[in-house]
C-alpha positions in Angstrom: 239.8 126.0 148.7 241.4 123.2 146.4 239.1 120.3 147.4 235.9 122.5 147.7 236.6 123.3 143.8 237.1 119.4 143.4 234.0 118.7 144.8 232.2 121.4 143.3 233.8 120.2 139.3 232.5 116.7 141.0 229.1 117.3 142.0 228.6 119.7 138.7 229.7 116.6 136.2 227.2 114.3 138.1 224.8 116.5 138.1 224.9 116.9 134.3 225.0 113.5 133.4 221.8 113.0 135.4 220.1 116.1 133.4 221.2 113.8 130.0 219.6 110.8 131.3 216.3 112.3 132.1 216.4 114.5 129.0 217.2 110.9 126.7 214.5 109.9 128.8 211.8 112.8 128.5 212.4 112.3 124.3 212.0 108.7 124.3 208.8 109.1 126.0 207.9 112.2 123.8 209.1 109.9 120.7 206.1 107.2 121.8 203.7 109.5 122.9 203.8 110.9 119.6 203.2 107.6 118.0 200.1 107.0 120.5 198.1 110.1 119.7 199.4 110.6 115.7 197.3 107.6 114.1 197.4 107.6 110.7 194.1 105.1 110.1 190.9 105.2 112.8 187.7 103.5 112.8 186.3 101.9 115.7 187.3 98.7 113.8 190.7 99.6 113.6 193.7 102.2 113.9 197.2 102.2 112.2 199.7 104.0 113.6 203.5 104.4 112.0 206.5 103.9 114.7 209.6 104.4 112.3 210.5 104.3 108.7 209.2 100.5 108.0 207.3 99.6 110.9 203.7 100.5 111.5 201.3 99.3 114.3 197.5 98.0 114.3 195.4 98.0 116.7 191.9 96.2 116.6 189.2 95.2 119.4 188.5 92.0 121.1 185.6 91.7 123.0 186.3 88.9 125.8 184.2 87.7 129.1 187.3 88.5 131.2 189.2 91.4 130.0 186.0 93.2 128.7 187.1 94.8 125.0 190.6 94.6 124.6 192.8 96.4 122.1 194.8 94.1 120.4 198.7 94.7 118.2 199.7 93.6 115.3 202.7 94.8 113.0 203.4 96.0 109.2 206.5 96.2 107.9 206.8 98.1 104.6 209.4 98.2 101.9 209.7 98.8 98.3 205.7 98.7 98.0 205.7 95.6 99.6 204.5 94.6 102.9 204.8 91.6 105.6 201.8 91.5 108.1 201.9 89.8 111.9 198.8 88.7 113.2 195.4 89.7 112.1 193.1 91.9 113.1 190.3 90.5 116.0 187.4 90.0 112.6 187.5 90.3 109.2 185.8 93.9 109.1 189.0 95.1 110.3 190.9 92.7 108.4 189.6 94.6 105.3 190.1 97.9 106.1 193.6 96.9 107.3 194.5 95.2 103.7 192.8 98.3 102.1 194.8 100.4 104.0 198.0 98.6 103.4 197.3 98.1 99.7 196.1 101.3 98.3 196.8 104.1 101.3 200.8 102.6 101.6 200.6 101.4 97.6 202.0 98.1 98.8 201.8 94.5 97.9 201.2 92.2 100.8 203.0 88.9 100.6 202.1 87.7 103.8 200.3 87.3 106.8 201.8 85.8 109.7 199.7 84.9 112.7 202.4 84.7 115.7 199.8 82.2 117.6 196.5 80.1 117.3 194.5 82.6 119.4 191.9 84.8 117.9 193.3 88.1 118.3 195.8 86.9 115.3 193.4 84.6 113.4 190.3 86.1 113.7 190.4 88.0 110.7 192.2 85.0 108.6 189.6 84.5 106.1 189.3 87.8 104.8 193.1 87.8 104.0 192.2 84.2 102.2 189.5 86.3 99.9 192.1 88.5 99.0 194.5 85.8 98.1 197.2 86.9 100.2 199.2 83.4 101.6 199.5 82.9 105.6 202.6 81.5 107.0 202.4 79.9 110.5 204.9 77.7 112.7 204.0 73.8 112.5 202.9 74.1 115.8 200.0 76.7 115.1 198.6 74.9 112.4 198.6 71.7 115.3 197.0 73.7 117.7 194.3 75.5 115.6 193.6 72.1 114.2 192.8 70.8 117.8 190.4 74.1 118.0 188.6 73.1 115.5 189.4 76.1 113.8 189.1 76.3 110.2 190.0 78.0 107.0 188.7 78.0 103.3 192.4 78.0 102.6 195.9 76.1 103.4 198.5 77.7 105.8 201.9 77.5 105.1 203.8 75.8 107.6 207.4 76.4 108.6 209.1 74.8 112.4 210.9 77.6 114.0 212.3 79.9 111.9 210.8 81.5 108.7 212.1 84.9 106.5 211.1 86.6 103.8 212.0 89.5 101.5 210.0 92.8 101.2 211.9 94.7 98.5 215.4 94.0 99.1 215.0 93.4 103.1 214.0 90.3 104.9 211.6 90.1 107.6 211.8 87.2 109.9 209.6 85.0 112.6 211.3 83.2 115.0 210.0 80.5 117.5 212.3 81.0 121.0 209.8 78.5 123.2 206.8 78.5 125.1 205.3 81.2 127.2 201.5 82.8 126.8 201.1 79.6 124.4 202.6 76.7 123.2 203.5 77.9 119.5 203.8 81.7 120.0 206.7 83.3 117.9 208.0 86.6 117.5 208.6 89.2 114.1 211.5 90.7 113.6 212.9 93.6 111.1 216.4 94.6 110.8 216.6 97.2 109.0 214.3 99.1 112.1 215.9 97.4 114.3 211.6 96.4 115.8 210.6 93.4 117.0 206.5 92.0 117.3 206.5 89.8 120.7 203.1 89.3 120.7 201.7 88.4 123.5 204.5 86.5 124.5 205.8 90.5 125.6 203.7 92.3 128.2 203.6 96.0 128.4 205.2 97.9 131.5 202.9 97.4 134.3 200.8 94.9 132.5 199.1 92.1 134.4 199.8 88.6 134.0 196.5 88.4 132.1 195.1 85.1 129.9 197.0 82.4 131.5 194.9 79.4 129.9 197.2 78.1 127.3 200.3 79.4 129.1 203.5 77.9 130.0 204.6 80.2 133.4 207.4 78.1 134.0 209.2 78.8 131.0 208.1 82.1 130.4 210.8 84.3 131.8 213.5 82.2 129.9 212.2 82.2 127.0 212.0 85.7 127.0 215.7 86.1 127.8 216.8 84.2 125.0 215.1 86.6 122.9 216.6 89.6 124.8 220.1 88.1 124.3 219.6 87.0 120.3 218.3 91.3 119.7 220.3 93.2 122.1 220.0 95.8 119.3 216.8 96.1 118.9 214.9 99.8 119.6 211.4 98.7 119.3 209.4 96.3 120.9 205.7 96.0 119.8 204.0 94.0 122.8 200.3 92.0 122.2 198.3 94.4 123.9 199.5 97.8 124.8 202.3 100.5 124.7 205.1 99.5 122.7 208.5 100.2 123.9 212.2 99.0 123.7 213.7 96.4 125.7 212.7 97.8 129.1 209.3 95.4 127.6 211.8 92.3 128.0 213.0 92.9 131.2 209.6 93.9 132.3 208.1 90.6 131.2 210.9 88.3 132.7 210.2 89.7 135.9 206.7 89.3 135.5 207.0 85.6 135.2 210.3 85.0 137.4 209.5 81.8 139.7 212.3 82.7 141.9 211.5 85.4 143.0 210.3 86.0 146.7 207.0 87.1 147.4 
């Protein structure tokens, strides 16, 4: 009678840590689904969507010969009325609507716009944030690579090598460049205080394809990654190029992705 009580106080205990797992589960899920359908901002040049207290998403469109029209991330962080931008919208109709939104929706300042790399879903709307006077900040090796594009602006972009921060109120906001992987240059936001992260598309989404591989560097892919995973293990959000953001399950999914040792 003993040891069927034991076994029953055994199986009951691991039967109830399961039920916690899928219920942290279920509202993590319910948590980003909520995000997905509550946008704040929608035209069918742009939608904003707010993911925590600081941290907002947009989304514009890319139309491409491969991928068809692809939805493409950037990310806002807000503080004290003032406000950090990664990557541009795909065109500078919903470049403006994004700065109008930022400026007099959110009532802040924007003191910077940060492409995370020379591709046009994070430059393509880079003039109109010129016209408004608002200074881009870029890694040395963007500014290389757009200049061997033959790509353009009316303005000067300010150049930093691999790491770059900046205050919003009384918070800093960071870009960090880890190494090569869906380009040469691409780096990655970060802000503490919301413990969120922008990979661009250096981060897939789960289930995600391999997708533009043109400017890519597969072989270092997965490490470079890693090292990002190991310099945040705090972080909560993780805003990928394209896609559903998540947390660090984005990571693990993308060094996967791009593992080279792995079997077949």
């Amino acid at each position: 009678m003993t040891k069927q009580l034991f076994l029953f106080i055994k199986i009951l205990f691991i039967t109830l840590i399961q039920i916690s797992a899928i219920q942290q589960s279920i509202a993590a899920d319910i948590l980003r689904a909520n995000a997905d359908s509550l946008a704040l901002y929608q035209t069918q040049n742009l939608i904003i969507q707010k993911i925590s207290n600081h941290t907002y998403t947009h989304i514009s469109f890319l139309k491409t010969i491969d991928f068809g029209n692809v939805a493409c991330n950037g990310m806002i962080v807000v503080n004290q009325n003032e406000a950090i931008i990664f990557d541009t919208p795909s065109d500078n109709k919903g470049a403006e609507e994004l700065i109008n939104y930022v400026t007099k929706t959110l009532k802040c300042k924007i003191k910077a716009i940060i492409p995370t790399h020379f591709h046009n879903d994070c430059v393509g709307g880079l003039e109109k944030f010129n016209e408004y006077k608002i200074p881009a900040y870029a890694s040395a090796k963007t500014i290389e690579l757009l200049n061997q594009h033959g790509l353009k602006f009316s303005k000067p972009i300010n150049s930093f090598d691999k790491e770059f921060s900046i205050k919003i109120g009384h918070k800093k906001v960071y870009a960090a460049y880890f190494g090569e992987g869906h380009t040469r240059d691409n780096i990655i936001g970060y802000f503490p205080e919301d413990n969120a992260i922008f990979g661009g598309c250096l981060i897939k989404e789960s289930g995600a394809s391999k997708g533009f591989l043109g400017d890519a560097n597969i072989n270092t892919w997965s490490e470079t990654v890693r090292k990002i995973k190991q310099t945040y293990p705090e972080a909560k959000i993780v805003i990928p190029g394209h896609g559903k953001w998540g947390g660090t399950e984005l990571f693990d999914y993308t060094i996967k992705l791009f593992d080279l040792t792995k079997t077949p």
